[in-house]
C-alpha positions in Angstrom: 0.0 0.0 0.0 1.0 3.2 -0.8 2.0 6.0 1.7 -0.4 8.5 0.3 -2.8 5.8 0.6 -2.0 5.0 4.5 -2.4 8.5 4.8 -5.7 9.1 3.1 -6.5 6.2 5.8 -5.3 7.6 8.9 -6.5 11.1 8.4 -10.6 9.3 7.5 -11.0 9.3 11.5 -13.8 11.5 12.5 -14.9 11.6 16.2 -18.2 10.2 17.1 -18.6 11.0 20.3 -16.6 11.1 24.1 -17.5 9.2 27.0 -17.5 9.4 30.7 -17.9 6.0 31.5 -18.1 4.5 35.8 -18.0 1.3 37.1 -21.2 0.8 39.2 -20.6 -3.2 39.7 -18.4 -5.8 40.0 -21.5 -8.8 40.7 -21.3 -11.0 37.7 -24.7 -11.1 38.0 -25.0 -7.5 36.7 -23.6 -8.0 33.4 -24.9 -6.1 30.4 -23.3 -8.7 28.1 -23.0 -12.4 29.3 -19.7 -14.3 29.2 -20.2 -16.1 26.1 -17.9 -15.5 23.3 -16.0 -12.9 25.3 -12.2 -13.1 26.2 -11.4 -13.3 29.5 -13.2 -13.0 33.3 -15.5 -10.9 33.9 -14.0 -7.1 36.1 -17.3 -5.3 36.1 -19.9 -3.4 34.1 -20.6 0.4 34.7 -22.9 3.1 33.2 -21.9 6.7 31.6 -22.8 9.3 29.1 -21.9 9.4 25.4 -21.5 13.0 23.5 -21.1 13.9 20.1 -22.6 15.8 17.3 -24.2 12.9 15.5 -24.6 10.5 19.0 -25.9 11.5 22.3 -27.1 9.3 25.2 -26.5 6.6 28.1 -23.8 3.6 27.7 -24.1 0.5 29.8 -20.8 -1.6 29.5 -19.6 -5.0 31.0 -15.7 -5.3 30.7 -14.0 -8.7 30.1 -10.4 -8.6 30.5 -7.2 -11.7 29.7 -3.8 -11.6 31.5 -5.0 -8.3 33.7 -3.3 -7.3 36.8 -6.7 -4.9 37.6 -7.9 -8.0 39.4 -4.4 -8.0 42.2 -5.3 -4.2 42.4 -8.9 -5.2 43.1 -8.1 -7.9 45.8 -5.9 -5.3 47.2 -2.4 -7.0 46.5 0.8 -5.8 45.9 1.4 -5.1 41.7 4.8 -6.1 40.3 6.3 -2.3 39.3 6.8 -1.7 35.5 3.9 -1.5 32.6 1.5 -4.3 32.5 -0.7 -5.4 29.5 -3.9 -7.0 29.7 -6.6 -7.8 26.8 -9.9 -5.8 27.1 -13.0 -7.2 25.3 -15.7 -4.6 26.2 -19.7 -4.6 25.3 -22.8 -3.0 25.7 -25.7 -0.5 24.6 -25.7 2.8 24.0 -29.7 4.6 24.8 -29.9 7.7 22.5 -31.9 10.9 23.5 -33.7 10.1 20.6 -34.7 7.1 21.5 -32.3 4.8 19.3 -30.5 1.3 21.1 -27.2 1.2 19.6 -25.1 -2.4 20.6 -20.8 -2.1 20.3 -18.4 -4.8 21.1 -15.0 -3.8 21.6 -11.6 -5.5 21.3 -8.3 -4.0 22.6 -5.6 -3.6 25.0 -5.0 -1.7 28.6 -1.7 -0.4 29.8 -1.3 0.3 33.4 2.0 2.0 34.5 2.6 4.1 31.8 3.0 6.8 34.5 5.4 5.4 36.6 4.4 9.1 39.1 0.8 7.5 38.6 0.4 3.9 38.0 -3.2 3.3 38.9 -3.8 5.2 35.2 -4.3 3.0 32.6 -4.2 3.9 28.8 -6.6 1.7 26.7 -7.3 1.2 23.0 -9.8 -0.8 21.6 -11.8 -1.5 18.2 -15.5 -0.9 18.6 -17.7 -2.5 16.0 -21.7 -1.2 15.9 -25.2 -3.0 15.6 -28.5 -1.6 15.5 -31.8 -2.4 14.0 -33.1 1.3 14.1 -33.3 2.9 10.9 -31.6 6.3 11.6 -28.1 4.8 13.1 -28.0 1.8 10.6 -25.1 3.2 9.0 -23.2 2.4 12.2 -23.5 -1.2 11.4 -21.2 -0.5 8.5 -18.7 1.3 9.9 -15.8 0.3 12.1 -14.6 2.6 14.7 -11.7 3.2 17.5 -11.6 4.1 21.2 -9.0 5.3 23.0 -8.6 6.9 26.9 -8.0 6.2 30.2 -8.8 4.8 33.4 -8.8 5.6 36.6 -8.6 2.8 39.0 -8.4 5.1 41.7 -12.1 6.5 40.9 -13.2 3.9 39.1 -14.0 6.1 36.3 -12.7 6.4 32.7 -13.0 8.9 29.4 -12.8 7.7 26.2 -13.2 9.5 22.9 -14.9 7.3 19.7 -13.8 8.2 16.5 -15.3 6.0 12.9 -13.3 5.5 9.9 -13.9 6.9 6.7 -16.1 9.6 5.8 -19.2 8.7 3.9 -22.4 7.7 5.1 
């Protein structure tokens, strides 16, 4: 591929919306999005606001996580110093103020220690793919997007920003 292709690529992202996302549960039994066909044990599921010009609402997530030190740091034991990786397979629903119910799955990675001044911040990255049967978001189901931002595992609270890729509609 070209380098004026990668390019036209990379600058298609176009934000979608931010988040303010909190965890509100770690009960299994409160998951938005059951175990099956996710990667890893379940850490918790949260609610939060979603912002943007063209999406605006509620999110309800469950977070499923793979090789994850959060759990130590949730049990209250001692973390090994340094970065630490895990796998991060998110899901949910997003409730429009319009009324719409958006589904996105997520795939990705979490970086705690990135800080070494703060290492209860995490940096996370994931893929976010979008379903919906409602007629005025539909063209989320053919679009693949990207979330990145941080967590907090001191307030249990993270922001993320949402961007899609391409342009068209």
């Amino acid at each position: 591929m070209s380098q004026a292709k990668l390019h036209e690529i990379s600058e298609g992202l176009e934000p979608l919306f931010d988040a303010e996302l909190r965890y509100t549960s770690e009960s299994e039994a409160d998951a938005v999005i059951p175990a099956e066909g996710r990667e890893g044990v379940y850490i918790g599921s949260g609610d939060g606001t979603v912002s943007g010009e063209t999406l605006q609402g509620t999110i309800r997530w469950s977070l499923y996580t793979a090789d994850c030190v959060y759990l130590l740091v949730r049990r209250g034991e001692e973390v090994p110093p340094g970065q630490h990786l895990c796998y991060t397979n998110p899901g949910g629903f997003i409730e429009t103020t319009d009324g719409a119910r958006i589904r996105f799955d997520a795939k990705g990675y979490g970086l705690r220690g990135f800080d070494p001044v703060q290492p209860h911040l995490w940096r996370l990255t994931m893929a976010l793919q979008f379903s919906t049967e409602d007629p005025r978001y539909r063209w989320l189901s053919t679009r693949l997007g990207v979330w990145e931002g941080q967590f907090n595992e001191q307030t249990q609270s993270a922001n993320y920003r949402a961007y899609l890729q391409g342009t068209e509609r």
